[in-house]
LODREN-884965 format. One record per residue: residue in one letter; x, y, z of N, C-alpha, C in turn; residue number from 1. Coordinates in steps of 0.02 Angstrom, whole numbers, always signed. Example, Ala and Ser with C-alpha at 12.3 -4.5 7.8 and 13.67 -1.06 7.14 Angstrom:
<pt "a"; <+660; -284; +390>; <+615; -225; +390>; <+660; -165; +390>; 1> <pt "s"; <+642; -112; +354>; <+684; -53; +357>; <+645; +2; +394>; 2> 
This chain:
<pt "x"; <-2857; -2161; +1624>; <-2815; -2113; +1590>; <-2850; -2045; +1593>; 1> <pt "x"; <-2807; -1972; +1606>; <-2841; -1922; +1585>; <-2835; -1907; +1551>; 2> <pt "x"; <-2894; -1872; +1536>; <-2925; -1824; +1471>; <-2846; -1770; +1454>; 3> <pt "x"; <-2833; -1763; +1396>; <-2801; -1728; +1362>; <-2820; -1654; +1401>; 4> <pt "x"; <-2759; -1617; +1409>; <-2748; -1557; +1423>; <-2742; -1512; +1367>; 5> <pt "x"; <-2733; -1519; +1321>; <-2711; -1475; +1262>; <-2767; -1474; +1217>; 6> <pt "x"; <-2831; -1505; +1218>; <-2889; -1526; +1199>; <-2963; -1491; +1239>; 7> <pt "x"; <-2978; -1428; +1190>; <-3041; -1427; +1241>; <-3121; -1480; +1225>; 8> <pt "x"; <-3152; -1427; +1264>; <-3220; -1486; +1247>; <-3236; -1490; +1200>; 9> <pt "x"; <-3236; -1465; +1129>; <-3254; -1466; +1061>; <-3200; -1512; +1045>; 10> <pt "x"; <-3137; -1528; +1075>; <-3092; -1543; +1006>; <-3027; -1513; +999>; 11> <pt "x"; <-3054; -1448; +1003>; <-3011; -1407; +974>; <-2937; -1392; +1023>; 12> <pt "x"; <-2875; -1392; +994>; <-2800; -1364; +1030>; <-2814; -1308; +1055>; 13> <pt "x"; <-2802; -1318; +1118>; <-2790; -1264; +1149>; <-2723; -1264; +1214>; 14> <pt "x"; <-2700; -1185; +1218>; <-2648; -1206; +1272>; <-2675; -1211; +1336>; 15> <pt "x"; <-2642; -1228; +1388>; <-2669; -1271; +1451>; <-2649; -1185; +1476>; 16> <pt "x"; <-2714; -1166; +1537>; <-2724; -1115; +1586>; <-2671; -1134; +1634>; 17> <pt "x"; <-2621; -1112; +1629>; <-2575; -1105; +1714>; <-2554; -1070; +1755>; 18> <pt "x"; <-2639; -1015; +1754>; <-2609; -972; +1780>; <-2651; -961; +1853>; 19> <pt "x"; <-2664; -990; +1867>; <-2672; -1025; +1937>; <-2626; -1066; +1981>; 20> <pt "x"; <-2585; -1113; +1941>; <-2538; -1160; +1973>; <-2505; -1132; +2000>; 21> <pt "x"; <-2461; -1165; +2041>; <-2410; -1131; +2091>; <-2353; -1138; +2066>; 22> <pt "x"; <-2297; -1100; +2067>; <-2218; -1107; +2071>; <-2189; -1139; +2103>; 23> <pt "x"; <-2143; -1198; +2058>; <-2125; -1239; +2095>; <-2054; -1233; +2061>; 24> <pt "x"; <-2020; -1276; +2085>; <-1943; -1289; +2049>; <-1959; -1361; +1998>; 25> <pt "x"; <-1953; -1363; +1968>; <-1952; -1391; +1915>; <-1902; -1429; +1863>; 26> <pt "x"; <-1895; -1492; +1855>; <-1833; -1498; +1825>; <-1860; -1574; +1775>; 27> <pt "x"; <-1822; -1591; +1719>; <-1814; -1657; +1695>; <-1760; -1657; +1640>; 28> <pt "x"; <-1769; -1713; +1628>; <-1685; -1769; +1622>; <-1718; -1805; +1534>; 29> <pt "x"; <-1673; -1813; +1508>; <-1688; -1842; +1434>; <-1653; -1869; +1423>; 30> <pt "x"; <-1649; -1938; +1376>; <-1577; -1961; +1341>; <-1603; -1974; +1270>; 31> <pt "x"; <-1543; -1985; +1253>; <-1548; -2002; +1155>; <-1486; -2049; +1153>; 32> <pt "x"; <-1488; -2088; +1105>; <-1438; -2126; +1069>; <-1423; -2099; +989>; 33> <pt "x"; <-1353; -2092; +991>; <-1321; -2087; +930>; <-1281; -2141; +918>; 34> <pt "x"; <-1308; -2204; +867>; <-1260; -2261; +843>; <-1206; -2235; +786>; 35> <pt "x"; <-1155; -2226; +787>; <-1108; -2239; +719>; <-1071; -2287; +741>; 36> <pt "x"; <-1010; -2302; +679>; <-960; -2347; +689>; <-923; -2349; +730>; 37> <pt "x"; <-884; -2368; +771>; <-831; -2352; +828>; <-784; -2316; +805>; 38> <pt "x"; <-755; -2312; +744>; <-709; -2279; +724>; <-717; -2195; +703>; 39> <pt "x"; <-773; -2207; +695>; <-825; -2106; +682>; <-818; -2081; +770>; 40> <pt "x"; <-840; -2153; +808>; <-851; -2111; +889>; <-782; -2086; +899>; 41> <pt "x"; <-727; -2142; +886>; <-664; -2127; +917>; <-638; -2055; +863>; 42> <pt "x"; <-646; -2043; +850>; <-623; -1968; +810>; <-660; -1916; +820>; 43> <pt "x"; <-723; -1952; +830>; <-756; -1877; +875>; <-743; -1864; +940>; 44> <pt "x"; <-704; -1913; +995>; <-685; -1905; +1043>; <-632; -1875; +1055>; 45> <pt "x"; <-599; -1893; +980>; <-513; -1865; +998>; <-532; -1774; +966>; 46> <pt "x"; <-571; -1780; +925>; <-579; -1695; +915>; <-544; -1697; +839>; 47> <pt "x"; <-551; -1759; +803>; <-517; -1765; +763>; <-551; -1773; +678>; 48> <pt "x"; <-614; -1759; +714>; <-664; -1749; +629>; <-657; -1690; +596>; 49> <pt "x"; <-678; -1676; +533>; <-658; -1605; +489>; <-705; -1543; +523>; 50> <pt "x"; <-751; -1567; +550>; <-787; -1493; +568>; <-767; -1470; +638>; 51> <pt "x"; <-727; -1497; +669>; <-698; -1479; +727>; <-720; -1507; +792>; 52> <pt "x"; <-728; -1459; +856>; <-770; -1504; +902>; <-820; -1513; +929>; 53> <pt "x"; <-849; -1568; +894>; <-929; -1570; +870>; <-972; -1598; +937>; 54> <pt "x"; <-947; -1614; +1024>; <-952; -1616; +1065>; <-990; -1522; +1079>; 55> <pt "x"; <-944; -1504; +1090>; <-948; -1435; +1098>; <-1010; -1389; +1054>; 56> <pt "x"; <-1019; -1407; +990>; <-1031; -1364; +953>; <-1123; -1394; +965>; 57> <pt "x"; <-1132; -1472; +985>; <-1177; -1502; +1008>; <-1212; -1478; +1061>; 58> <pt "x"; <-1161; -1446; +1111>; <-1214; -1441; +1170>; <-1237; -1381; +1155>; 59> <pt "x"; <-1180; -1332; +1123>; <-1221; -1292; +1114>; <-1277; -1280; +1097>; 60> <pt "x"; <-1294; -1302; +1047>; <-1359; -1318; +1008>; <-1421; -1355; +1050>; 61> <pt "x"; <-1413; -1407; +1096>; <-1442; -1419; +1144>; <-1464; -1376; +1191>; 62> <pt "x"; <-1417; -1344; +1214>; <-1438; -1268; +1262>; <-1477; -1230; +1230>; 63> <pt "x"; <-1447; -1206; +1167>; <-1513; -1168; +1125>; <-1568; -1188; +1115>; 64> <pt "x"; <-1572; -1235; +1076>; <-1636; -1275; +1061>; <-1686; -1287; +1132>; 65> <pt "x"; <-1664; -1298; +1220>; <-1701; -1280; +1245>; <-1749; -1228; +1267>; 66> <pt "x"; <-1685; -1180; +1253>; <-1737; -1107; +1255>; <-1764; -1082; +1226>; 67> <pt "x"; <-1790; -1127; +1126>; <-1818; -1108; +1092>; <-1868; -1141; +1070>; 68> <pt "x"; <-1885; -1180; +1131>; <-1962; -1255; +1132>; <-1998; -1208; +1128>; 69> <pt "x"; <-2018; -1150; +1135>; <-2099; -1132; +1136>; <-2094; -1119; +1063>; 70> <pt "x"; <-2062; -1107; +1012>; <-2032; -1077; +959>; <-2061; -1116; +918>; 71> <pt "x"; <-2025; -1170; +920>; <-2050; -1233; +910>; <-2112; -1288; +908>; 72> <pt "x"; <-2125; -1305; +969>; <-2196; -1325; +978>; <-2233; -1296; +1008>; 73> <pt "x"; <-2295; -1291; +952>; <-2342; -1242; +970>; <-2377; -1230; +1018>; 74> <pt "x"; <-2401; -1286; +1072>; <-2428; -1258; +1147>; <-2378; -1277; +1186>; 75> <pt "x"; <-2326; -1246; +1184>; <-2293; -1246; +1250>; <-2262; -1177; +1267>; 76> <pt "x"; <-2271; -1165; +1344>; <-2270; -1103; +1356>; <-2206; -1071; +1355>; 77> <pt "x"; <-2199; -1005; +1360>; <-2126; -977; +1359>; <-2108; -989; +1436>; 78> <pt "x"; <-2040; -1006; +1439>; <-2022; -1016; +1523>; <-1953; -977; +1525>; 79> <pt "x"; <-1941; -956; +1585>; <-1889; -929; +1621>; <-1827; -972; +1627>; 80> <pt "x"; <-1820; -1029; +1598>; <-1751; -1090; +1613>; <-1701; -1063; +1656>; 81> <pt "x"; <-1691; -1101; +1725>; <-1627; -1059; +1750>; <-1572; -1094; +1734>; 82> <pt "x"; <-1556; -1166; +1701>; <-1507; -1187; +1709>; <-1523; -1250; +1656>; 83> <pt "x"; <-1500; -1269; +1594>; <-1482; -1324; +1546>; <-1434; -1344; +1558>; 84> <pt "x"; <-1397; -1427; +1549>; <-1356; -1451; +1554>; <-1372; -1506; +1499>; 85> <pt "x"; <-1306; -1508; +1466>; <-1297; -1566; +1411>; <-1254; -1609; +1416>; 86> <pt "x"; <-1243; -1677; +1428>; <-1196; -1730; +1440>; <-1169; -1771; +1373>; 87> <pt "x"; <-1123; -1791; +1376>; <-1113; -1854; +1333>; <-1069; -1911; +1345>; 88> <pt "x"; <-1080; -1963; +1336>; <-1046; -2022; +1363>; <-1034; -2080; +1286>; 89> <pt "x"; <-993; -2084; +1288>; <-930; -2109; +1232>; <-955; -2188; +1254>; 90> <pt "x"; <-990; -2220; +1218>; <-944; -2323; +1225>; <-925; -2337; +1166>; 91> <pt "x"; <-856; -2328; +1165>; <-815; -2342; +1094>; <-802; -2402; +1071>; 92> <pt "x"; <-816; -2453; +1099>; <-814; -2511; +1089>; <-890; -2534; +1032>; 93> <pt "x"; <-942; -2488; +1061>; <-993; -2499; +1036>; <-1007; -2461; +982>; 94> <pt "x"; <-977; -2415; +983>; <-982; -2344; +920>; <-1062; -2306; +939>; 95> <pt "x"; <-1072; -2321; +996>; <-1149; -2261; +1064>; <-1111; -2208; +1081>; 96> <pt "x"; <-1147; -2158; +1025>; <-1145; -2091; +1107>; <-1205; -2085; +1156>; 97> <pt "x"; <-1223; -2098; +1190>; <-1280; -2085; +1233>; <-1271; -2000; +1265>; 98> <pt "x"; <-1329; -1955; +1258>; <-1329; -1899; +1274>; <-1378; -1882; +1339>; 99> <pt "x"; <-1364; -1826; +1368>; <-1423; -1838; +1415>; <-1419; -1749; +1423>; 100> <pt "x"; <-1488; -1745; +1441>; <-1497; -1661; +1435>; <-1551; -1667; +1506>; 101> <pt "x"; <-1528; -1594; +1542>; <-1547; -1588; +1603>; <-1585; -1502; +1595>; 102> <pt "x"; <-1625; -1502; +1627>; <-1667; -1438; +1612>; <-1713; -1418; +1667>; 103> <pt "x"; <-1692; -1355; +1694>; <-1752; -1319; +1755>; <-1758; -1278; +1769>; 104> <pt "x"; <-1814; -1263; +1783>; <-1855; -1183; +1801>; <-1889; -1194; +1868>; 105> <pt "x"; <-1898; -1125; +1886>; <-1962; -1129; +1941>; <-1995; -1090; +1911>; 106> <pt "x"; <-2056; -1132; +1890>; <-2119; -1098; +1859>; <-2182; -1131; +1869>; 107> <pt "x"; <-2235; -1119; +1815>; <-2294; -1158; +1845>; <-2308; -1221; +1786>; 108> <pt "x"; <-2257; -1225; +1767>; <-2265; -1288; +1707>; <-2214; -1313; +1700>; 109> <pt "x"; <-2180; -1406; +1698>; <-2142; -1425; +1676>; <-2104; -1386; +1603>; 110> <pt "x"; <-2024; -1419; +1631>; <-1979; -1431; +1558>; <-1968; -1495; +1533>; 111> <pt "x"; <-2033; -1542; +1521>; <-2001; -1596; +1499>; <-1986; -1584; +1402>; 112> <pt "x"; <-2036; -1551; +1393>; <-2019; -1545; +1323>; <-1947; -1482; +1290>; 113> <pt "x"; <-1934; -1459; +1330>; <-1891; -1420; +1313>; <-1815; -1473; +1333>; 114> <pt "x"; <-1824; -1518; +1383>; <-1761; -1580; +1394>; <-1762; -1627; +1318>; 115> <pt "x"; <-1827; -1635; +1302>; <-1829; -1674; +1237>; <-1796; -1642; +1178>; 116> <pt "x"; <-1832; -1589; +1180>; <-1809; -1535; +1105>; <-1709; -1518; +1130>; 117> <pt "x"; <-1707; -1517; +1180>; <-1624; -1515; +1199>; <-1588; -1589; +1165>; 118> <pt "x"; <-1613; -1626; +1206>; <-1556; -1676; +1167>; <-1592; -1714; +1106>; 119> <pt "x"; <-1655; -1697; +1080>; <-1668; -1718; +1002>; <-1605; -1658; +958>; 120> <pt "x"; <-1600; -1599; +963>; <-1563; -1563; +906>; <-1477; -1580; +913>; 121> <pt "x"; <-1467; -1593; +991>; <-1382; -1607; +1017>; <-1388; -1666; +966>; 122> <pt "x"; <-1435; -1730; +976>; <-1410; -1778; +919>; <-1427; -1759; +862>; 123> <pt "x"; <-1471; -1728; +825>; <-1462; -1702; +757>; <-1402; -1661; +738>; 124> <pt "x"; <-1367; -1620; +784>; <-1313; -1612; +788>; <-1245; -1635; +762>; 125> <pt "x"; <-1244; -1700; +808>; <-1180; -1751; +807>; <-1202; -1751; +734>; 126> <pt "x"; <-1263; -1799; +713>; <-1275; -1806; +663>; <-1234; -1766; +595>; 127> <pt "x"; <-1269; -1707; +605>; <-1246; -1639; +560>; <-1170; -1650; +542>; 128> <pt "x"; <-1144; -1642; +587>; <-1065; -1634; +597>; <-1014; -1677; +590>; 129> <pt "x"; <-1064; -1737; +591>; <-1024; -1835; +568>; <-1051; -1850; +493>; 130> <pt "x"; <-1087; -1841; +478>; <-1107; -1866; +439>; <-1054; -1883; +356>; 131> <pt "x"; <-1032; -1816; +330>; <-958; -1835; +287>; <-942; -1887; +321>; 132> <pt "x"; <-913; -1915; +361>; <-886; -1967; +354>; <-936; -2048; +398>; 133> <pt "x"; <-1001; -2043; +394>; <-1030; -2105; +426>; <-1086; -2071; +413>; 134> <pt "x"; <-1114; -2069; +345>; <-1194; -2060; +340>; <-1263; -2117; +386>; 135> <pt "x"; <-1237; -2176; +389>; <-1266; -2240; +400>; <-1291; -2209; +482>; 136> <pt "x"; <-1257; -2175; +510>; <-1287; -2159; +595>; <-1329; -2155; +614>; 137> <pt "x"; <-1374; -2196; +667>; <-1452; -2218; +702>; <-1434; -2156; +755>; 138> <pt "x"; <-1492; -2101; +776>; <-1534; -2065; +808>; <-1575; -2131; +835>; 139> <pt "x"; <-1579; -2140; +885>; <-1622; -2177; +956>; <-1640; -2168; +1016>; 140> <pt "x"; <-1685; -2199; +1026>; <-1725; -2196; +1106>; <-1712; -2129; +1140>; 141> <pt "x"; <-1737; -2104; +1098>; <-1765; -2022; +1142>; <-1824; -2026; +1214>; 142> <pt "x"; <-1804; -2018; +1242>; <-1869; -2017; +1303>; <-1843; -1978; +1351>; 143> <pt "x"; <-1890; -1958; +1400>; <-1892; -1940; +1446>; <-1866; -1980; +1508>; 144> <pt "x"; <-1831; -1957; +1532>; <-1790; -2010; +1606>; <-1830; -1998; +1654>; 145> <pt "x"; <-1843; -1940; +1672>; <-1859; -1909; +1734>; <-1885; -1829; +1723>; 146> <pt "x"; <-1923; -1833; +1778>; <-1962; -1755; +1796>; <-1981; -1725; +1867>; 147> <pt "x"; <-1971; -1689; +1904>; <-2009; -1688; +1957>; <-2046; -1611; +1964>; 148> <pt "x"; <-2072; -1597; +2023>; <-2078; -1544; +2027>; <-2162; -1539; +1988>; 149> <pt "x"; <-2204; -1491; +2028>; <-2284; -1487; +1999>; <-2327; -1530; +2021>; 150> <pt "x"; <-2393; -1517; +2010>; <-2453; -1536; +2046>; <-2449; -1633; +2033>; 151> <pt "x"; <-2406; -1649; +1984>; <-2393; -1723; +1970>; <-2326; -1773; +2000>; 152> <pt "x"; <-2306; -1728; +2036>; <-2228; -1738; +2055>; <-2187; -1781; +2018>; 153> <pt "x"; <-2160; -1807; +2043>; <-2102; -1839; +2015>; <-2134; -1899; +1951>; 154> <pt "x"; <-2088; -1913; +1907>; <-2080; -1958; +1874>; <-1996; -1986; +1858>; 155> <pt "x"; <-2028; -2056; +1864>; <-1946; -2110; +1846>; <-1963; -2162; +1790>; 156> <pt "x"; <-1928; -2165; +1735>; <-1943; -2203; +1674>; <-1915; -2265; +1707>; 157> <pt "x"; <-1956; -2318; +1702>; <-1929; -2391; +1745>; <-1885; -2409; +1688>; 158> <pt "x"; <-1823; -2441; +1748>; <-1761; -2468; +1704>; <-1767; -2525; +1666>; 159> 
């Protein structure tokens, strides 16, 4: 395993030097699970909950929330993002939204944490906006899918 990057030789946090690395294109992929009842999903699908459409009002917040990771957690650098993308996929049978947030720059440091902080707030979100009517709703399996791009290239979360 390597030694922590965010860790100097004392101990102490520090942010990682990248200013040597090269520019690369850069990109990664996140998902989350939002459990409610099937009957909360199917009304949030139809656009039919009291706060309106909480799809919409989600990604937004996802898009924002990526461009406000350095804001947020404290060693991560400010980046240039050229392009966020926020997904959502409905199994109404199951009462799952599964979300997935897509995020990339060409810079000299991954966006995996700014893909995380994207679809962690999109499901705090749903959350926000469901909740009057299905307090009981599970936030799950946040991770990272994928990354490529940088001196580590690619990564694939095995299925």
């Amino acid at each position: 395993m390597n030694k922590l990057s965010h860790v100097d030789a004392q101990g102490r946090a520090r942010m990682v030097d990248v200013g040597e690395k090269a520019v690369t294109a850069r990109e990664a992929v996140a998902t989350a699970s939002v459990r409610m009842s099937p009957e909360v999903l199917r009304l949030l699908v139809t656009g039919q909950l009291p706060k309106g459409d909480v799809l919409a009002v989600a990604r937004v917040a996802g898009i924002m929330a990526a461009k406000k990771t350095p804001e947020l957690i404290p060693l991560c650098h400010p980046l240039l993002i050229t392009a966020v993308s926020v997904e959502f996929t409905p199994q109404e049978d199951t009462g799952i939204l599964s979300i997935e947030t897509r995020v990339k720059v060409e810079g000299k440091t991954g966006v995996e944490m700014e893909a995380l902080t994207a679809v962690s707030v999109a499901a705090l979100t749903i959350y926000d906006m469901c909740k009057a009517v299905d307090k009981g709703m599970i936030i799950s399996d946040i991770c990272l899918l994928k990354k490529t791009g940088g001196k580590s290239g690619t990564y694939e979360r095995a299925k």
